[in-house]
Every structure is written in structure tokens, then in C-alpha cells.
C-alpha positions in Angstrom: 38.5 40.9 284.5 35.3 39.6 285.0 32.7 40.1 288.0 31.5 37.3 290.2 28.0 37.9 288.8 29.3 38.0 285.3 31.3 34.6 285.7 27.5 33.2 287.6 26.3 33.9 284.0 28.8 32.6 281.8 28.3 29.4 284.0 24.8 29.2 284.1 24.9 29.8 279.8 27.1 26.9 279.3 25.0 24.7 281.7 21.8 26.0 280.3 23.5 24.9 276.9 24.3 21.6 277.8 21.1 20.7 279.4 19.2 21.9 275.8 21.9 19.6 274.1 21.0 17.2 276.4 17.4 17.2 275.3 17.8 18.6 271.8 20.3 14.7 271.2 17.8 12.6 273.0 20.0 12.2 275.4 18.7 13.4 278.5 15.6 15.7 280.0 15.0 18.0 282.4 12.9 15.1 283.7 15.9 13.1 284.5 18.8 15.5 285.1 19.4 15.0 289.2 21.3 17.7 291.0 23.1 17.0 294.3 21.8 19.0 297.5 24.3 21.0 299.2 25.5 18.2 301.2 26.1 16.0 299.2 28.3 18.3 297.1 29.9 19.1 300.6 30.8 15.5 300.6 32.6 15.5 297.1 33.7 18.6 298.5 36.1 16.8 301.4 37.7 14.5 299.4 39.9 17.7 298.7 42.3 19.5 300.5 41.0 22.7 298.6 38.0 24.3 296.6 36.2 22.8 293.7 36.1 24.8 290.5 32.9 26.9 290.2 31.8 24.7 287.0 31.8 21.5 288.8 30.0 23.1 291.6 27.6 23.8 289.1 27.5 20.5 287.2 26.9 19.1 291.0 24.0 21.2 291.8 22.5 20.5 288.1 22.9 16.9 287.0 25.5 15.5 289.6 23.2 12.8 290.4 22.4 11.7 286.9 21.3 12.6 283.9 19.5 10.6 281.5 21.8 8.3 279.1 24.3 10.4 279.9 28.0 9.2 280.6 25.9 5.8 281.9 28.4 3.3 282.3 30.9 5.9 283.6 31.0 6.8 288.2 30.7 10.2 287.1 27.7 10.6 289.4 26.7 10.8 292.8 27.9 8.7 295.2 29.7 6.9 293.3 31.5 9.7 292.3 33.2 9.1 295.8 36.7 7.9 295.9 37.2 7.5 292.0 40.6 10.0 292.6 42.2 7.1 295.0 41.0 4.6 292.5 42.7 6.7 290.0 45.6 6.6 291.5 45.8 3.0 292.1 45.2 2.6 288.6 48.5 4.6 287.6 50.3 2.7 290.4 48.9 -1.1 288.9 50.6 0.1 285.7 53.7 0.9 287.0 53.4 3.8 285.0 56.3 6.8 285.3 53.7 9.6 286.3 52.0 10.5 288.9 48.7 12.2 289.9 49.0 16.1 290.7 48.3 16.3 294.2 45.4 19.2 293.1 43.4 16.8 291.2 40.2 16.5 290.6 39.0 12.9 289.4 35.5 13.6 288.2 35.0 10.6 286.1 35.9 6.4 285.8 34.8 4.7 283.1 35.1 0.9 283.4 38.0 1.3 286.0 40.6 1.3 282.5 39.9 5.0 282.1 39.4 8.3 284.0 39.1 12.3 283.2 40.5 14.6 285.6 40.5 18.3 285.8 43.5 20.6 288.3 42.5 23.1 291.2 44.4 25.4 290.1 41.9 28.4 291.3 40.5 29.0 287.5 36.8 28.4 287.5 37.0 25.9 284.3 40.0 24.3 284.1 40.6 22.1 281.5 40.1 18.4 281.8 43.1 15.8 281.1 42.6 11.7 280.6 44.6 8.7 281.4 43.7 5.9 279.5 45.2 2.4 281.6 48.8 1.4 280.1 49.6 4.5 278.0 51.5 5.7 280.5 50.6 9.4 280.1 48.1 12.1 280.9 46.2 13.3 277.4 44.7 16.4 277.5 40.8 16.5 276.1 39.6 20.0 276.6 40.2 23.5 277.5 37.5 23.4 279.7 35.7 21.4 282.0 32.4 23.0 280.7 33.8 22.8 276.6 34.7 18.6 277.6 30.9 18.1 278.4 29.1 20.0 276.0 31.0 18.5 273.1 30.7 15.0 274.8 26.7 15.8 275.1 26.6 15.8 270.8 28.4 12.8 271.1 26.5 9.6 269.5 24.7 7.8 272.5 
């Protein structure tokens, strides 16, 4: 079992790797990556009846206002980050699809209001991140990790 410092620095590696991805793909610099202040993650915070994983957190702190070409196009960012879970669910409701929403989720991305990514508080630091994509009536499950969904979606052609 790992420490609370050693699971700081297997957070702050995979960041650190993502934001060199970032760079290394054109994609983004340290220039333009834009990290929320604590209040603002506070805010994202109290949409929730419980904690936010320890690698959102961190994606917060480090590019949760934007980052470059990254995910443009997508409310993955602050503020608009705000409210995307209740749009989420309105979008299952619209199409009368037979699931629902786990109560513990965590809708950290929209793109085009047809899609969204979610990831569960389920106490693990990097939980793995599930889609819905609008009429397919099910949840598809993209990555074992939040921090493994954006670091292959940062070699990704933009």
C-alpha cells in the first residue's frame, strides 16, 4: 500500500507527463495551461455530495481552466465545467434511455451536448473514466484511469 506522499508523486509524474505530451504534440504549452485557484476548484467541488478523486484535483489545479488546443470544443474547463453532470443526465433522460447515472458520478467532460465522459467516486484516487455517447443507450468504458484517458487523448491528432 502506498503512502500519501508516494501517491502525491505518482500524480504529479503522470501530470508532469501529460503536460510534456502536451507540448512535445503541439498541442498545448506551459504558456497556456490554466489551473483553477483553490476556489474555484471548491466550486466544482460542491456540485458533489462527496470528495473528488485526487487526479482531478490535480488536473484542476494544473490545466482546469484551459489548456491550449486541448479538448477545445468540449466544457471540460472551468466554469463551464459547472453543471455538465445535470446536463448529463438530462441527456440520458431526452433519450429515454434504460440507464441511469450513478448517483457518485463525476461528469468531467460534454462535448457538443451528444457526448460526455464520466469517472465514479468510488474513494480510488484514479478511477477509470466511462462515456455515453447520445442514443446508444449505454455507458462505454474508455480507460482504466482518469490520468491513462488523458494522456492517451493528449497523443491524439489535434
Amino acid at each position: 500500500m502506498m503512502d500519501k506522499t508516494e501517491q502525491i508523486g505518482r500524480h504529479a509524474n503522470w501530470i508532469q507527463q501529460l503536460t510534456e505530451s502536451l507540448e512535445l504534440n503541439s498541442v498545448a504549452s506551459h504558456g497556456n495551461l490554466f489551473g483553477c485557484s483553490d476556489e474555484e476548484i471548491l466550486r466544482v467541488q460542491q456540485q458533489f455530495a462527496f470528495e473528488l478523486p485526487n487526479a482531478y484535483r490535480l488536473f484542476l489545479a494544473t490545466m482546469g481552466k484551459g489548456a491550449g488546443k486541448f479538448f477545445v470544443g468540449t466544457d471540460m474547463f472551468f466554469p463551464s465545467i459547472l453543471g455538465v453532470t445535470d446536463d448529463a443526465r438530462e441527456l440520458i433522460s431526452e433519450d429515454s434511455a434504460e440507464i441511469t447515472l450513478p448517483d457518485n458520478a463525476i461528469v468531467f467532460a460534454m462535448h457538443q451536448g451528444y457526448q460526455f465522459m464520466f469517472m465514479l467516486a468510488d474513494g480510488s484516487d484514479d478511477p477509470p473514466v466511462v462515456s455515453y455517447l447520445e442514443r446508444s443507450g449505454k455507458f462505454d468504458k474508455q480507460s482504466e484511469s482518469f490520468s491513462q484517458y488523458l494522456l492517451s487523448a493528449s497523443n491524439d491528432s489535434w
